[in-house]
Gaussian input, Z-matrix of N, CA and C with variables (Angstrom, degrees):
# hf/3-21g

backbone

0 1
 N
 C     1     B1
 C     2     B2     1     A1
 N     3     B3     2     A2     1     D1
 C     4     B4     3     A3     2     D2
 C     5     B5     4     A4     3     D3
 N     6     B6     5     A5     4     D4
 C     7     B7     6     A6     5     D5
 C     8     B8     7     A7     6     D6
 N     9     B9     8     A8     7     D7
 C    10    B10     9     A9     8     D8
 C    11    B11    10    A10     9     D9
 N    12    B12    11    A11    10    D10
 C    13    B13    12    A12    11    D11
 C    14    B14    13    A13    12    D12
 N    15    B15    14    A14    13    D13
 C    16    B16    15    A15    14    D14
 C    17    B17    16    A16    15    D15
 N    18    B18    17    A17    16    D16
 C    19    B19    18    A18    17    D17
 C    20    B20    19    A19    18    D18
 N    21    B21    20    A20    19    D19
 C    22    B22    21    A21    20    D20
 C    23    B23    22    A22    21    D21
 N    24    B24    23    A23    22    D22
 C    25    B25    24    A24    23    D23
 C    26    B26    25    A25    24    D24
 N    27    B27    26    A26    25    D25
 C    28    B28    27    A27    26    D26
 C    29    B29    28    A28    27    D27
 N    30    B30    29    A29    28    D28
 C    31    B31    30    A30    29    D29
 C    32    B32    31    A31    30    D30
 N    33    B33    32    A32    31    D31
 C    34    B34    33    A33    32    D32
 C    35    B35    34    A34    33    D33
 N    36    B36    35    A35    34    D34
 C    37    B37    36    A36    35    D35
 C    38    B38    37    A37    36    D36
 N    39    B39    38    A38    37    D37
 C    40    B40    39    A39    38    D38
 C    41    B41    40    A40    39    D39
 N    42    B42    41    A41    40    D40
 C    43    B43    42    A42    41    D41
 C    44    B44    43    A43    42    D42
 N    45    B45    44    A44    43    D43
 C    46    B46    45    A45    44    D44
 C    47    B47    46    A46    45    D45
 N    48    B48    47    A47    46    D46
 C    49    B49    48    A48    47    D47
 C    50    B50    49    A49    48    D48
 N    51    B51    50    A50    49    D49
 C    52    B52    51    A51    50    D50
 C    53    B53    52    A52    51    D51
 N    54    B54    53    A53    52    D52
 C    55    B55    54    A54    53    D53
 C    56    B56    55    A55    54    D54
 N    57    B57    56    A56    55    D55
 C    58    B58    57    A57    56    D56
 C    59    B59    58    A58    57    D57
 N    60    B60    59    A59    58    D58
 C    61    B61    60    A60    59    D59
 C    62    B62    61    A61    60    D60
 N    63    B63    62    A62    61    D61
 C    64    B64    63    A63    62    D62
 C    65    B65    64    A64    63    D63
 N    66    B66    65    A65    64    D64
 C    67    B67    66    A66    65    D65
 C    68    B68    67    A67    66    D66
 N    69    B69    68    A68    67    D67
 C    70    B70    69    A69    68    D68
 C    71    B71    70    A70    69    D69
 N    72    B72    71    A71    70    D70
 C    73    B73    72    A72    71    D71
 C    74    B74    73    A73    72    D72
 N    75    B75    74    A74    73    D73
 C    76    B76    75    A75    74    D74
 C    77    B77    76    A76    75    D75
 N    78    B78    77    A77    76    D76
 C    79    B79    78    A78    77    D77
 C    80    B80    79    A79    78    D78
 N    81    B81    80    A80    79    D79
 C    82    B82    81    A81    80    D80
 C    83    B83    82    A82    81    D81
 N    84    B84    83    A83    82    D82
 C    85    B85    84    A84    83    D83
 C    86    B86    85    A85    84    D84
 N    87    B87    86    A86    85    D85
 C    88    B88    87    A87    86    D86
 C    89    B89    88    A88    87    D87
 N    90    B90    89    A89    88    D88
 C    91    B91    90    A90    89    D89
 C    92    B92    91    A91    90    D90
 N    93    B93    92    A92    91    D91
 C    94    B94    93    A93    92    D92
 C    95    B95    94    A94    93    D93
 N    96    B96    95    A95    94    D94
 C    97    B97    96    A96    95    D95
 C    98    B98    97    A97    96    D96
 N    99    B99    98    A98    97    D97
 C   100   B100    99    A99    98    D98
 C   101   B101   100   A100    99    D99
 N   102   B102   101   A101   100   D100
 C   103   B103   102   A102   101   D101
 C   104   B104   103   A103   102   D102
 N   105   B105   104   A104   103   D103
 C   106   B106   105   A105   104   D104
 C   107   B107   106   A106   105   D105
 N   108   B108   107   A107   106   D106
 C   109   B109   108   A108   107   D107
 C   110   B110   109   A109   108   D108
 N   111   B111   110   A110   109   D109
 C   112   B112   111   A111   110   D110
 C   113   B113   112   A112   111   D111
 N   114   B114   113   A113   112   D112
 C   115   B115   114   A114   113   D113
 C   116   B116   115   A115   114   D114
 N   117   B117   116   A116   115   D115
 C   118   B118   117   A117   116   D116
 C   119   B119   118   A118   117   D117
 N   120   B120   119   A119   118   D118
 C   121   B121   120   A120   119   D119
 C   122   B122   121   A121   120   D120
 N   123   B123   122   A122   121   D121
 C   124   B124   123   A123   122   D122
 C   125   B125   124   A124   123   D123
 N   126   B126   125   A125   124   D124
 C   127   B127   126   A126   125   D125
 C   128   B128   127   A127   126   D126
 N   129   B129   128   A128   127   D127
 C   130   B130   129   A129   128   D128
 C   131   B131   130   A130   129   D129
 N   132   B132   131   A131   130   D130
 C   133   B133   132   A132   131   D131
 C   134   B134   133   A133   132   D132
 N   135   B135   134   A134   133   D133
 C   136   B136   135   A135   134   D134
 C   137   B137   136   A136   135   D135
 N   138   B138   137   A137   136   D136
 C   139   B139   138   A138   137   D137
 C   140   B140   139   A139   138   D138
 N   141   B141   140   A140   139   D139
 C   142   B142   141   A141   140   D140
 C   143   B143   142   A142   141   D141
 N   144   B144   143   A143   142   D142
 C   145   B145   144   A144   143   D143
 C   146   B146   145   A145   144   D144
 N   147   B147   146   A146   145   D145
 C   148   B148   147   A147   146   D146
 C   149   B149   148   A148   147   D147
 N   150   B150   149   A149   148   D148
 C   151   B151   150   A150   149   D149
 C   152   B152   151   A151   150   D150
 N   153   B153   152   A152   151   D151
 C   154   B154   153   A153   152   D152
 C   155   B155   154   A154   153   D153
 N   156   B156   155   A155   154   D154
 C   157   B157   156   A156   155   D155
 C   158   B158   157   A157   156   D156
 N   159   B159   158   A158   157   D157
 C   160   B160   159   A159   158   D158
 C   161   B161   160   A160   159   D159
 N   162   B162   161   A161   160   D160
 C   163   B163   162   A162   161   D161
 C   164   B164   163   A163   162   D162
 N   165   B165   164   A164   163   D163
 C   166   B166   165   A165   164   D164
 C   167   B167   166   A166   165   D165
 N   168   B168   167   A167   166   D166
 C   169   B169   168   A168   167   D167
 C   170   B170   169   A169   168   D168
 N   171   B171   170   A170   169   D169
 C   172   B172   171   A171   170   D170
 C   173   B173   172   A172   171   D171
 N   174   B174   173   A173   172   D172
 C   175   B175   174   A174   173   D173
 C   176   B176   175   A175   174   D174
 N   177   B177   176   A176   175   D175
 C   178   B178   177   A177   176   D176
 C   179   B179   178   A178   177   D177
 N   180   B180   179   A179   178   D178
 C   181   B181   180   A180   179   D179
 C   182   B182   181   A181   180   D180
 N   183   B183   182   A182   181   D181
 C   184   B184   183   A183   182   D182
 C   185   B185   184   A184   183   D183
 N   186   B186   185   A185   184   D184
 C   187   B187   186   A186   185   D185
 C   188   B188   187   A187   186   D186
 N   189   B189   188   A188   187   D187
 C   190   B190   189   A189   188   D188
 C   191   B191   190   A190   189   D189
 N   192   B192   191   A191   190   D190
 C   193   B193   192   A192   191   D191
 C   194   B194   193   A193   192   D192
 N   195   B195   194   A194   193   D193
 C   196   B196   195   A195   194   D194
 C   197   B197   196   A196   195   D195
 N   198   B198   197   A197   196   D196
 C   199   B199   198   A198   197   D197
 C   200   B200   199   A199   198   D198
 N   201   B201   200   A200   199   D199
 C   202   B202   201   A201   200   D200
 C   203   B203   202   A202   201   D201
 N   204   B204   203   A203   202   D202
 C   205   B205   204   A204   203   D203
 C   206   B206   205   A205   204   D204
 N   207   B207   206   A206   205   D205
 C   208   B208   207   A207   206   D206
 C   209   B209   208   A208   207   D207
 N   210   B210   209   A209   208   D208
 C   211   B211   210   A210   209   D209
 C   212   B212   211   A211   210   D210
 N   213   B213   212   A212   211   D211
 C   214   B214   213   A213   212   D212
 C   215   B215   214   A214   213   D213
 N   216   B216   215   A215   214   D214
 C   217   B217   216   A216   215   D215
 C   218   B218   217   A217   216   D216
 N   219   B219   218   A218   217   D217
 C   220   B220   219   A219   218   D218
 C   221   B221   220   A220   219   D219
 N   222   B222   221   A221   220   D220
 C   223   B223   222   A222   221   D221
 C   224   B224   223   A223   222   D222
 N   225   B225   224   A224   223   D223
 C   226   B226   225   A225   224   D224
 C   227   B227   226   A226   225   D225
 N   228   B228   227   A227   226   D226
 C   229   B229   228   A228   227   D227
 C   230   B230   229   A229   228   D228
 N   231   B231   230   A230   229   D229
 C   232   B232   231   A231   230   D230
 C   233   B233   232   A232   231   D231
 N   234   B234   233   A233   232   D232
 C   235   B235   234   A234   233   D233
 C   236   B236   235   A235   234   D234
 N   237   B237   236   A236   235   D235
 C   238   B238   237   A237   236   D236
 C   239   B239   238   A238   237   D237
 N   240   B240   239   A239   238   D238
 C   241   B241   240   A240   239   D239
 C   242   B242   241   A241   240   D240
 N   243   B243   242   A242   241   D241
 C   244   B244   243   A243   242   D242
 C   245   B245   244   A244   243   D243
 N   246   B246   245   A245   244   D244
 C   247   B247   246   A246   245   D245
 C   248   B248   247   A247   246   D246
 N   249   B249   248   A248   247   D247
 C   250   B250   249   A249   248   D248
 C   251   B251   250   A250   249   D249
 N   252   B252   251   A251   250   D250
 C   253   B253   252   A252   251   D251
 C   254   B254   253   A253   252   D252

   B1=1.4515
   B2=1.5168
   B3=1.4214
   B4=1.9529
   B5=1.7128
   B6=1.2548
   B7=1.7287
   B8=1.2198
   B9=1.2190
   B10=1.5058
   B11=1.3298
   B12=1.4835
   B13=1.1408
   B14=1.5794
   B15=1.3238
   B16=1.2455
   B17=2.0806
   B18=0.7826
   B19=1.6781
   B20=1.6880
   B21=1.4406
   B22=1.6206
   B23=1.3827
   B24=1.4801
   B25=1.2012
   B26=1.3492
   B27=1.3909
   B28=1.6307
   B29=1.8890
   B30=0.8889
   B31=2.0916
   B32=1.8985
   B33=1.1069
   B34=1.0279
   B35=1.6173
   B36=1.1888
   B37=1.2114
   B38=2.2699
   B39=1.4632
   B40=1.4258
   B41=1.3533
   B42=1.6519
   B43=1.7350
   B44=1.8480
   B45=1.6356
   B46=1.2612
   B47=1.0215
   B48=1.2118
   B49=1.2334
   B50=1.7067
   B51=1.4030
   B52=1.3160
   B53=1.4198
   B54=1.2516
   B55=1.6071
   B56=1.0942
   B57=1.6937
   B58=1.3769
   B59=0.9527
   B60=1.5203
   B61=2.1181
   B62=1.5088
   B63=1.4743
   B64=1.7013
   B65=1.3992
   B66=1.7874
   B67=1.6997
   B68=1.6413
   B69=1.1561
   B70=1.0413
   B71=1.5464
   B72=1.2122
   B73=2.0337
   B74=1.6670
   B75=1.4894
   B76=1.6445
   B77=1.7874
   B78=1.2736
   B79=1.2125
   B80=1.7578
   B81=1.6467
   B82=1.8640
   B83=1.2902
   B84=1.6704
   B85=1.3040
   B86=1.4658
   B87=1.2680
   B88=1.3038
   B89=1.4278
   B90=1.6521
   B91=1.3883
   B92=2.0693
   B93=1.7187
   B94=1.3923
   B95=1.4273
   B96=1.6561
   B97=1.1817
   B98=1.7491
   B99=1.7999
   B100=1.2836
   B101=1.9363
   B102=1.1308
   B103=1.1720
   B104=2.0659
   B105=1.3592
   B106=1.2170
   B107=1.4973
   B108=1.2609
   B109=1.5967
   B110=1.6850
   B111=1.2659
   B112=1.7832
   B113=1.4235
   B114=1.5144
   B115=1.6433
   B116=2.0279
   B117=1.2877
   B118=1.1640
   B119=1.2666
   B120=1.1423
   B121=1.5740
   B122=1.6728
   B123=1.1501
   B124=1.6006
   B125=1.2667
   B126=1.2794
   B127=1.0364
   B128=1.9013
   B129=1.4073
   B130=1.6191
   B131=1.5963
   B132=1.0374
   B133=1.1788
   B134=1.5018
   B135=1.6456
   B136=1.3958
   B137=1.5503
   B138=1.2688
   B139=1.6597
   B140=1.1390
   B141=1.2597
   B142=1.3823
   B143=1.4263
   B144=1.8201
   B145=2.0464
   B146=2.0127
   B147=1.3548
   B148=0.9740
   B149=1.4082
   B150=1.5688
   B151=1.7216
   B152=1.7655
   B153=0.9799
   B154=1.1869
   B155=1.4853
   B156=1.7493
   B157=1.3228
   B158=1.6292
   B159=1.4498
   B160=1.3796
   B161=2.0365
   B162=0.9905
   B163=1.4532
   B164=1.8224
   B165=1.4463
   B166=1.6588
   B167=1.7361
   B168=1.4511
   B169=1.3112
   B170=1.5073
   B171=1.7328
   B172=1.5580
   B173=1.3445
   B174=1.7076
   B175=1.1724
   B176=1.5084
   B177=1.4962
   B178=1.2508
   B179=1.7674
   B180=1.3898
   B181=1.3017
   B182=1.9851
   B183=1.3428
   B184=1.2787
   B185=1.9364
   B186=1.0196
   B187=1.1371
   B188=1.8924
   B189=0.9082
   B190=1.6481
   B191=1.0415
   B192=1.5420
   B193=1.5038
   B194=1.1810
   B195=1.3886
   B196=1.7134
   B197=1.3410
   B198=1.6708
   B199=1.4410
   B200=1.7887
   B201=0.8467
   B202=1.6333
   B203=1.8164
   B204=1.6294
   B205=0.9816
   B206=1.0755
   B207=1.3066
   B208=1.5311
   B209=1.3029
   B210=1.7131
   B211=1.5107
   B212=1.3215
   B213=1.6643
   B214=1.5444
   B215=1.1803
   B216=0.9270
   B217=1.5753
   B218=1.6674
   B219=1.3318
   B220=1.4923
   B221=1.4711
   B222=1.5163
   B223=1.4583
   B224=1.5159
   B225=1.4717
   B226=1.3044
   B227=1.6150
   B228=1.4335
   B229=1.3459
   B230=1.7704
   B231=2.0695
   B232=1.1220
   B233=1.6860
   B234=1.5524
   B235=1.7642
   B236=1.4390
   B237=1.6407
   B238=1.3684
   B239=1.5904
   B240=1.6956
   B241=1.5524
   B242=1.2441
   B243=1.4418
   B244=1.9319
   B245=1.3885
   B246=1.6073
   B247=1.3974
   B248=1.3309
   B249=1.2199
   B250=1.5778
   B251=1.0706
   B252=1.5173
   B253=0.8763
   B254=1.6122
   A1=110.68
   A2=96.36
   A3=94.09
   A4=88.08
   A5=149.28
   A6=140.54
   A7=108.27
   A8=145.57
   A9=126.80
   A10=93.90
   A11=162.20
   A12=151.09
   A13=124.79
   A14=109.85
   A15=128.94
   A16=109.75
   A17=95.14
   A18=109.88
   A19=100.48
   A20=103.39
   A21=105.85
   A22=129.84
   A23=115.36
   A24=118.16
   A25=109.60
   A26=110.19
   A27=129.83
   A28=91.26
   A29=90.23
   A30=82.86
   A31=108.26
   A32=112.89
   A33=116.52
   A34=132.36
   A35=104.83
   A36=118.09
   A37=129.42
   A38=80.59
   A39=90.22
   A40=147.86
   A41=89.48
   A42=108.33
   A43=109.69
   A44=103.38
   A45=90.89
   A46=160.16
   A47=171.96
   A48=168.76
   A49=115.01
   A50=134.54
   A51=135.70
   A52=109.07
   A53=103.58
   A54=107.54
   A55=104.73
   A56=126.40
   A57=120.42
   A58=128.23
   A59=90.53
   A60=97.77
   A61=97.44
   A62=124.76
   A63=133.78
   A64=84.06
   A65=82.93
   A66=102.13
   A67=93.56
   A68=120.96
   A69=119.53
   A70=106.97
   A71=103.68
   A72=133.13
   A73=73.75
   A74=122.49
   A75=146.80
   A76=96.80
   A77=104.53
   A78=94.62
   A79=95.31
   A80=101.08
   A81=100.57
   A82=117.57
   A83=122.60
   A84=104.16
   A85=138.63
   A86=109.08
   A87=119.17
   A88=130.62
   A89=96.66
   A90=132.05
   A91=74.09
   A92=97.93
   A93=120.43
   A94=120.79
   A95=113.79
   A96=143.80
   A97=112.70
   A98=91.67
   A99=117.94
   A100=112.48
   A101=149.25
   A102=113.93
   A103=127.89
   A104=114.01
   A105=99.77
   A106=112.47
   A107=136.36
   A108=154.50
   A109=79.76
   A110=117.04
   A111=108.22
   A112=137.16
   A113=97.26
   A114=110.30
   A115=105.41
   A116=98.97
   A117=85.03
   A118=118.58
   A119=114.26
   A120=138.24
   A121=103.37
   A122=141.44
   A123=130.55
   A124=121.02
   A125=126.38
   A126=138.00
   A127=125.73
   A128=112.15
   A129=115.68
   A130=101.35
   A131=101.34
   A132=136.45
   A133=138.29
   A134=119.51
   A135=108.80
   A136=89.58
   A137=94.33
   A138=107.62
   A139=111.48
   A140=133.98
   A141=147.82
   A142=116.97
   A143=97.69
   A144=109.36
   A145=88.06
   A146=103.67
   A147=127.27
   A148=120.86
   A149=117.26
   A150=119.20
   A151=89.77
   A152=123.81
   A153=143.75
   A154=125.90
   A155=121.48
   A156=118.35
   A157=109.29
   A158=129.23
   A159=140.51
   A160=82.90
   A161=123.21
   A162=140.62
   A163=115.39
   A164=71.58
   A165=94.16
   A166=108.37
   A167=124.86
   A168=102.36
   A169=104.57
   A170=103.00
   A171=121.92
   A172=114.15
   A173=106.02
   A174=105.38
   A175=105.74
   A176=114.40
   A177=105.10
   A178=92.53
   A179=130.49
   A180=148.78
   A181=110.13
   A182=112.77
   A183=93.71
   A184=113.83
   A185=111.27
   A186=119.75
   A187=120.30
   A188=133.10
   A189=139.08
   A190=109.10
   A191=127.22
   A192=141.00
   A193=93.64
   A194=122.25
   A195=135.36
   A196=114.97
   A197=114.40
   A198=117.68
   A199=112.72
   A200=91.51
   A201=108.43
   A202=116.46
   A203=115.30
   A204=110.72
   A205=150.03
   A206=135.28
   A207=153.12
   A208=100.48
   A209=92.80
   A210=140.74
   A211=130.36
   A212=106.17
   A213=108.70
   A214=113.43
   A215=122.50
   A216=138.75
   A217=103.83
   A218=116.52
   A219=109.88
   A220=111.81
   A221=109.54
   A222=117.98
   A223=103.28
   A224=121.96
   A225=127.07
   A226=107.38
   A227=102.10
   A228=112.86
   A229=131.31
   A230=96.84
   A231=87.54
   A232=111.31
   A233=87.73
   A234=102.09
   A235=88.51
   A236=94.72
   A237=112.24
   A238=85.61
   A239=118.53
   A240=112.15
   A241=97.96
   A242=102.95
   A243=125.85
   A244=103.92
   A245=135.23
   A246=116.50
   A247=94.23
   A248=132.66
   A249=136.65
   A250=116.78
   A251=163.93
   A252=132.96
   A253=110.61
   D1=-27.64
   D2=-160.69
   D3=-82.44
   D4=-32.50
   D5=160.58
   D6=-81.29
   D7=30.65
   D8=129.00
   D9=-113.95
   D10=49.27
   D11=80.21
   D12=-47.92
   D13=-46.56
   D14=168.77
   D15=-56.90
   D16=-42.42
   D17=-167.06
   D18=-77.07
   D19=-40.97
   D20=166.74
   D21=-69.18
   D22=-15.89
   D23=-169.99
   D24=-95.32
   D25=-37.51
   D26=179.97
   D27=-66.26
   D28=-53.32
   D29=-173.90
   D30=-54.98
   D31=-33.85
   D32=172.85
   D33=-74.12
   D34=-34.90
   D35=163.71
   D36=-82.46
   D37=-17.32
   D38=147.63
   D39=-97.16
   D40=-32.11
   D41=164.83
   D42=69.53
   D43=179.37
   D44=151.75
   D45=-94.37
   D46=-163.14
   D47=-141.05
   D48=-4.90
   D49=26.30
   D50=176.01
   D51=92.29
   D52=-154.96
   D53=-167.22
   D54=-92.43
   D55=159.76
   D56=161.48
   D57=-106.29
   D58=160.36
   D59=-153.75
   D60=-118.08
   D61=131.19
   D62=-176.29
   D63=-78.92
   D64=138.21
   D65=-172.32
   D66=-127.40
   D67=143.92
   D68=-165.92
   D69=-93.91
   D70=161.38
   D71=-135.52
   D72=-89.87
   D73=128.60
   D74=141.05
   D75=-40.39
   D76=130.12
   D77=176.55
   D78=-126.95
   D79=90.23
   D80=-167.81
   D81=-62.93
   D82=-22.15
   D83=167.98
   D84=-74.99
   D85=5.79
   D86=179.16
   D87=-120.46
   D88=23.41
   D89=-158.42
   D90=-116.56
   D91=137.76
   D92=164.56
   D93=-125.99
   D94=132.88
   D95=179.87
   D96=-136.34
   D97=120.55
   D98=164.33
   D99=2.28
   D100=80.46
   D101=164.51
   D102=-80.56
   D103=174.39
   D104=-165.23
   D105=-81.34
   D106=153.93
   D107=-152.30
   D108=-98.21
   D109=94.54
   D110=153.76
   D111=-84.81
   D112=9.29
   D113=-158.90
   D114=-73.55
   D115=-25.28
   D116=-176.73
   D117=-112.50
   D118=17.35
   D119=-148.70
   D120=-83.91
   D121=71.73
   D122=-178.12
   D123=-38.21
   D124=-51.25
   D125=175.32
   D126=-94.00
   D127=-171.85
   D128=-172.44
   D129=-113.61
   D130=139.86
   D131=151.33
   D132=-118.79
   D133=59.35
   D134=-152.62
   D135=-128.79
   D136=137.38
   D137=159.77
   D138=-92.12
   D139=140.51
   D140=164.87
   D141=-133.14
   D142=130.87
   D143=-153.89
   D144=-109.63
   D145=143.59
   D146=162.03
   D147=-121.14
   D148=178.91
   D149=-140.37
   D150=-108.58
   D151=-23.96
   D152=-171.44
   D153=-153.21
   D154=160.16
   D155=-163.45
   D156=-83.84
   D157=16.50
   D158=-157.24
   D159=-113.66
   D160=-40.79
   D161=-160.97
   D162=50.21
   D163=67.71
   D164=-179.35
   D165=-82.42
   D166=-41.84
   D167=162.63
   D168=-143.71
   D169=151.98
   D170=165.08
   D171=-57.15
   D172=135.50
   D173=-172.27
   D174=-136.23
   D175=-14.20
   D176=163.44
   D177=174.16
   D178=151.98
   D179=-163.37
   D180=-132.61
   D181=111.99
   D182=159.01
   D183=-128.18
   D184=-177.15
   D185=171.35
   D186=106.56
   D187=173.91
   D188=161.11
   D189=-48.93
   D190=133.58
   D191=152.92
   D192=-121.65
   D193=150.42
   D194=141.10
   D195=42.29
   D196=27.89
   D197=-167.51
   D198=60.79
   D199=48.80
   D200=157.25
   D201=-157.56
   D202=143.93
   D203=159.70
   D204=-122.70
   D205=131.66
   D206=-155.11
   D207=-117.33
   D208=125.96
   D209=-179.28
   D210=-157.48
   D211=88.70
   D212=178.04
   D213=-168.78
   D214=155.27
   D215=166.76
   D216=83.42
   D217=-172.36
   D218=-163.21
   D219=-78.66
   D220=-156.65
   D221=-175.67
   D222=-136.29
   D223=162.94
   D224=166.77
   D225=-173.45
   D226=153.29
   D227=-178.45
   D228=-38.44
   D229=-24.21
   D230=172.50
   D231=-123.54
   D232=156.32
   D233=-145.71
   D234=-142.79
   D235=155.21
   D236=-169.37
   D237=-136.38
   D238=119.63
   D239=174.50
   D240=-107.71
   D241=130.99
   D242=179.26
   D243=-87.90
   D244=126.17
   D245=159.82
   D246=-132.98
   D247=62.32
   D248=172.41
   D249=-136.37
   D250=146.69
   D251=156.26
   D252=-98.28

């Protein structure tokens, strides 16, 4: 009895897959991705995120307008897509 108590505790204290090893923290803002070329862009392509589904306030815009591009502030599920300028 006293090694399958023993045998349970050791399994437990080893667990699975070995020991764990600290992996170091993604640091996403300092991570780079392609943004889009608006220079030649005639037209819009802009998403714009609001705080709520009423779109009571701006909370952040990305994408091409009018050959310019806008990128800032946060994101959220509700979105207003611009393709006019």
């Amino acid at each position: 009895m006293r090694s399958f108590i023993f045998g349970g505790l050791l399994a437990m204290a080893v667990g699975c897959g070995g020991p764990m090893v600290d992996q170091e923290a993604v640091e996403l803002a300092t991570q780079e991705a392609p943004l889009p070329d608006c220079s030649f862009e005639p037209n819009a392509d802009l998403r714009r995120y609001y705080n709520d589904a009423a779109h009571t306030q701006l909370i952040g815009e990305f994408g091409c307008y009018c050959g310019g591009l806008y990128y800032w502030g946060g994101r959220s599920v509700y979105t207003e897509h611009i393709l006019e300028c």
